[in-house]
Residue frames relative to the residue before (quaternion, step in Angstrom):
aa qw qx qy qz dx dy dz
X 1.0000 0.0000 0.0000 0.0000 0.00 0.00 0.00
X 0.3669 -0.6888 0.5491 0.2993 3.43 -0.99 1.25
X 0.1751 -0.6181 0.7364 0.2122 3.80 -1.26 0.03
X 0.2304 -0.6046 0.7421 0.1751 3.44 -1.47 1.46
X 0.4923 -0.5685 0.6110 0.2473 3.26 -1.88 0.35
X 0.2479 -0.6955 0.6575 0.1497 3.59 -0.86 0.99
X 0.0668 -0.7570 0.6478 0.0524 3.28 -1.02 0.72
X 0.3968 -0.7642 0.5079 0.0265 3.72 -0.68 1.84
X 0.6030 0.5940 -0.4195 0.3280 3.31 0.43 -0.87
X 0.7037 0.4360 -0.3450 0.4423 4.03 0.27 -0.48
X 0.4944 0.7803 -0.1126 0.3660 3.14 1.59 -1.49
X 0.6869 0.3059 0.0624 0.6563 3.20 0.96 -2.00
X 0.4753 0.2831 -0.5474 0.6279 4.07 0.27 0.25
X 0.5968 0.5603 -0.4308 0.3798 3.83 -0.58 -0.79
X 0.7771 0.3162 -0.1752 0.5153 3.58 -0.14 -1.85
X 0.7109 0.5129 -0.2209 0.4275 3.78 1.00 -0.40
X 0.4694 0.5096 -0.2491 0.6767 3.42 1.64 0.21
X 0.8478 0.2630 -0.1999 0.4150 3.07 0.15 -0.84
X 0.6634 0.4888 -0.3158 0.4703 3.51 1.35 0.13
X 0.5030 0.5681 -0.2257 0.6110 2.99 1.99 0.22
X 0.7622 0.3717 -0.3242 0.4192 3.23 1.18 -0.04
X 0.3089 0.7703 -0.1843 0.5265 2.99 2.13 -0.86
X 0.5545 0.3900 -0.3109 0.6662 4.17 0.20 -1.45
X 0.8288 0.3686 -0.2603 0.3309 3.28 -1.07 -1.63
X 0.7940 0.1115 -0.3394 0.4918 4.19 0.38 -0.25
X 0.5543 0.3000 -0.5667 0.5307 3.50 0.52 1.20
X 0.4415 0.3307 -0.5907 0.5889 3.85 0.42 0.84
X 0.7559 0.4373 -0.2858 0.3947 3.40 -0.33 -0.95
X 0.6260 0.5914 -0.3373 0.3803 4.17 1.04 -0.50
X 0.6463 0.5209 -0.1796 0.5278 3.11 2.02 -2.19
X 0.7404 0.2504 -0.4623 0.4188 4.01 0.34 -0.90
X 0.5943 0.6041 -0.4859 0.2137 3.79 0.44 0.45
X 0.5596 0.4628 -0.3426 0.5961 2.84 1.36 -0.87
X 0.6476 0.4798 -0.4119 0.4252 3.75 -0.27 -0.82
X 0.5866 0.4229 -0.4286 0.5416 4.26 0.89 -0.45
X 0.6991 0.5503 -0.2946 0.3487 3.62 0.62 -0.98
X 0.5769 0.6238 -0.3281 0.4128 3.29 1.51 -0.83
X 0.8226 0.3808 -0.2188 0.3611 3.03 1.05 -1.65
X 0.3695 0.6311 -0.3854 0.5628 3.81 1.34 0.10
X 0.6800 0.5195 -0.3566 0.3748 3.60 0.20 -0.77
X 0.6514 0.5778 -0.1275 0.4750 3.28 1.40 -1.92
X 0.7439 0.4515 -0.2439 0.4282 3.35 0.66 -1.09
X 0.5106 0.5644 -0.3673 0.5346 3.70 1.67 -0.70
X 0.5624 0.6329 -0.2691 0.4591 3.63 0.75 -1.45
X 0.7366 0.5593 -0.1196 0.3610 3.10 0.76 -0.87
X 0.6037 0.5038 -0.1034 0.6091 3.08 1.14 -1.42
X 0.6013 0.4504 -0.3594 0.5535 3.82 0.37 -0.88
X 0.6218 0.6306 -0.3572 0.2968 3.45 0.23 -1.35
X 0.6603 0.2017 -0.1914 0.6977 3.68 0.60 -1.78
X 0.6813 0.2350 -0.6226 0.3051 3.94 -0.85 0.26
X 0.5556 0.6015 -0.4218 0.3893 3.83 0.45 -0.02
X 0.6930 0.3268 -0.2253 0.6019 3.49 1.34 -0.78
X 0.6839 0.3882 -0.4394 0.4341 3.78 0.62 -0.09
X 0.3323 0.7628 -0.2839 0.4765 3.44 1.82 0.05
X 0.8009 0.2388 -0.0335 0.5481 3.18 0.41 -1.56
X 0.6132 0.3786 -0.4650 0.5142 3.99 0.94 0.45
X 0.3709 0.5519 -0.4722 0.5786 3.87 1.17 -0.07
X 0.6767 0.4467 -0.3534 0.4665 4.04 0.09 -1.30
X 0.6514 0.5852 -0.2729 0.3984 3.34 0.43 -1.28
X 0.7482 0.4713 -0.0933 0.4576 3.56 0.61 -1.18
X 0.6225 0.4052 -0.2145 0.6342 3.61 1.30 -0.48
X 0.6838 0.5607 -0.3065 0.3523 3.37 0.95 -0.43
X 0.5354 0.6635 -0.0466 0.5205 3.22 2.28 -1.45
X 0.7391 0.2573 -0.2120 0.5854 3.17 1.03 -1.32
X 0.5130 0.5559 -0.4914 0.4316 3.93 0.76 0.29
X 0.5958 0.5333 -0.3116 0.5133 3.49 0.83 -0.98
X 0.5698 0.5919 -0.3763 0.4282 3.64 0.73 -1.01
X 0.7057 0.5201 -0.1403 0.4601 3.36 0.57 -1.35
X 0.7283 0.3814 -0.3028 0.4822 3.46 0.56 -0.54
X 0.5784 0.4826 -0.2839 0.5933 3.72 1.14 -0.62
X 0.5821 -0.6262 0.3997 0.3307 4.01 1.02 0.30
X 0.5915 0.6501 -0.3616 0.3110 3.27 1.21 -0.58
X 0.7205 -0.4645 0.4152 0.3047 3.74 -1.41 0.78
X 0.2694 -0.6253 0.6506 0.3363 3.91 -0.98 0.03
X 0.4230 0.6322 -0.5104 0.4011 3.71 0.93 -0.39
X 0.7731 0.5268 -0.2010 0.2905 3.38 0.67 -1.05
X 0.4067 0.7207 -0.3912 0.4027 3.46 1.31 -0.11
X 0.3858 -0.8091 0.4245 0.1280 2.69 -1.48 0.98
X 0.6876 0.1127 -0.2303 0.6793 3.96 -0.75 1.21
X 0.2247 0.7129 -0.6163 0.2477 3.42 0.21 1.20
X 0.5106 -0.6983 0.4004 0.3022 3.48 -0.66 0.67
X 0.7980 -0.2452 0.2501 0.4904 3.47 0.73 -1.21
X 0.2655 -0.7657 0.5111 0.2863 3.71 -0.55 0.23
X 0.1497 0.7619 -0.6301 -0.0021 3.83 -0.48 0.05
X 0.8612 -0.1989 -0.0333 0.4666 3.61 -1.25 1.14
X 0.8262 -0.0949 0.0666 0.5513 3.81 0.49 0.64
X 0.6058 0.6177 -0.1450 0.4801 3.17 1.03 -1.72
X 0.5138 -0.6347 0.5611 -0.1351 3.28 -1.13 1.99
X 0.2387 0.7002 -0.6729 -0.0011 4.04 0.00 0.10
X 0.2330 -0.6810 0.6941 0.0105 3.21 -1.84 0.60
X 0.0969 0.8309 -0.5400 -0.0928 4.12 -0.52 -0.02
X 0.0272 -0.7799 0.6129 0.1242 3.29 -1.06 1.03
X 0.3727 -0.6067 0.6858 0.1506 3.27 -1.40 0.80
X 0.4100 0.5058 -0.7578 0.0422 3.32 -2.22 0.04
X 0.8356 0.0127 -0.1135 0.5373 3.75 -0.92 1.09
X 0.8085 -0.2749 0.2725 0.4432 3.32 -0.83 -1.12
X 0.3529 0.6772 -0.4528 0.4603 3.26 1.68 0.26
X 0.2085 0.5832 -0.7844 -0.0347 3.26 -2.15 -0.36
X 0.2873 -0.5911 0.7529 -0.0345 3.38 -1.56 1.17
X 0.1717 0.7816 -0.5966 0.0610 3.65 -0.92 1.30
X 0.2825 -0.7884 0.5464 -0.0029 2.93 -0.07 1.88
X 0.1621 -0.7629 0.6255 -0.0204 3.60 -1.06 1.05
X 0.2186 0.8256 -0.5175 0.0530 4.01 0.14 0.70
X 0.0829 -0.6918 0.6920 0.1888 3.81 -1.18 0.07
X 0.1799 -0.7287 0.6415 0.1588 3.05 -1.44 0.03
X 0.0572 -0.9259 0.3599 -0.0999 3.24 -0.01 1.56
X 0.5874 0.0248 -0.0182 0.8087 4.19 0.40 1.03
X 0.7659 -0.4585 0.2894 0.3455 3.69 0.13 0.73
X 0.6880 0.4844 -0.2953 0.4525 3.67 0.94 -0.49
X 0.2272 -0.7065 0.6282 0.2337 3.64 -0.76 1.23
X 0.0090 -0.7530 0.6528 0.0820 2.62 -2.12 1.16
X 0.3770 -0.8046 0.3394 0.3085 3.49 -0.66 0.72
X 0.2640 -0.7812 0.5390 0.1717 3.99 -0.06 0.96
X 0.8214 -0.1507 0.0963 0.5415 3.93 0.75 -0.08
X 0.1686 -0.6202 0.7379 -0.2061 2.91 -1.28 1.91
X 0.1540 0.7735 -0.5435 0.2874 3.54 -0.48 1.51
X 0.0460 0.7993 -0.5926 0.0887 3.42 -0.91 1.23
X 0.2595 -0.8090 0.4936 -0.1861 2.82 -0.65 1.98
X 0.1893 -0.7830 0.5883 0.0708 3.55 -0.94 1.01
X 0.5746 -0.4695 0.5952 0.3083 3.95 -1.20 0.56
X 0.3579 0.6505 -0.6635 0.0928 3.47 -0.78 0.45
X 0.1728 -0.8199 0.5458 -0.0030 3.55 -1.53 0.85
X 0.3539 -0.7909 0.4023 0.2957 3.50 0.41 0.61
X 0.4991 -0.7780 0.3780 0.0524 2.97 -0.67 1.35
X 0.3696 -0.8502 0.3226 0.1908 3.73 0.50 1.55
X 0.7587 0.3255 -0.2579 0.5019 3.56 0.64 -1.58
X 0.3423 0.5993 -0.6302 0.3556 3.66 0.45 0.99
X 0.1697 0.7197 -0.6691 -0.0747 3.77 -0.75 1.08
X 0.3324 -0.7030 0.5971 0.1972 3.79 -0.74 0.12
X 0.7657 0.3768 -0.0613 0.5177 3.35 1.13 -1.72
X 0.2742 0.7794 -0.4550 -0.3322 3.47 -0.11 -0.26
X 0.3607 0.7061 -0.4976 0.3518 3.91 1.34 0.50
């Protein structure tokens, strides 16, 4: 029996390349997912407190309806923000949120003139793009 000679060396660069590329797009698979995770959480999040400054807005339209039906003034509410030409303001806070709920209650029927949810945002200096 003849014996051929195997020759590894091209072989083994090859299987070494390609396990070198392999590592690097399963590093490159885990810190994506793991960014995606943490975006997801921080959305999760974000829904979370407008869903609950949501549902104290509900609360607060609900209060100042009841008010109205008992005969009673919206002036009269309680941790109102301000009155201004008719117009009822209210402000919730949580985080960097705020809900400012604007309502009157005109010939007895409550309407709501502005229902606004508003985030803190500051522009973010040691961004340069340009530096020429």
């Amino acid at each position: 029996m003849k014996h051929i000679p195997i020759k590894l060396g091209p072989l083994a660069l090859l299987l070494t390349i390609i396990s070198i590329c392999m590592t690097t797009l399963g590093i490159l698979a885990f810190s994506t997912a793991r960014a995606d995770w943490r975006l997801a959480e921080e959305y999760g999040e974000t829904v979370r407190t407008r869903y609950e400054l949501e549902a104290q807005g509900q609360s607060f339209l609900q209060t100042a309806s009841e008010a109205l039906q008992q005969g009673k003034g919206l002036e009269m509410l309680a941790d109102i923000e301000s009155v201004e030409e008719g117009i009822v303001w209210r402000t919730f806070e949580q985080g960097a949120f705020r809900l400012r709920v604007g309502i009157t209650g005109e010939s007895g029927i409550l309407r709501v003139v502005s229902w606004r949810i508003q985030k803190e945002w500051e522009l973010d200096e040691d961004l340069n793009l340009w530096p020429g």
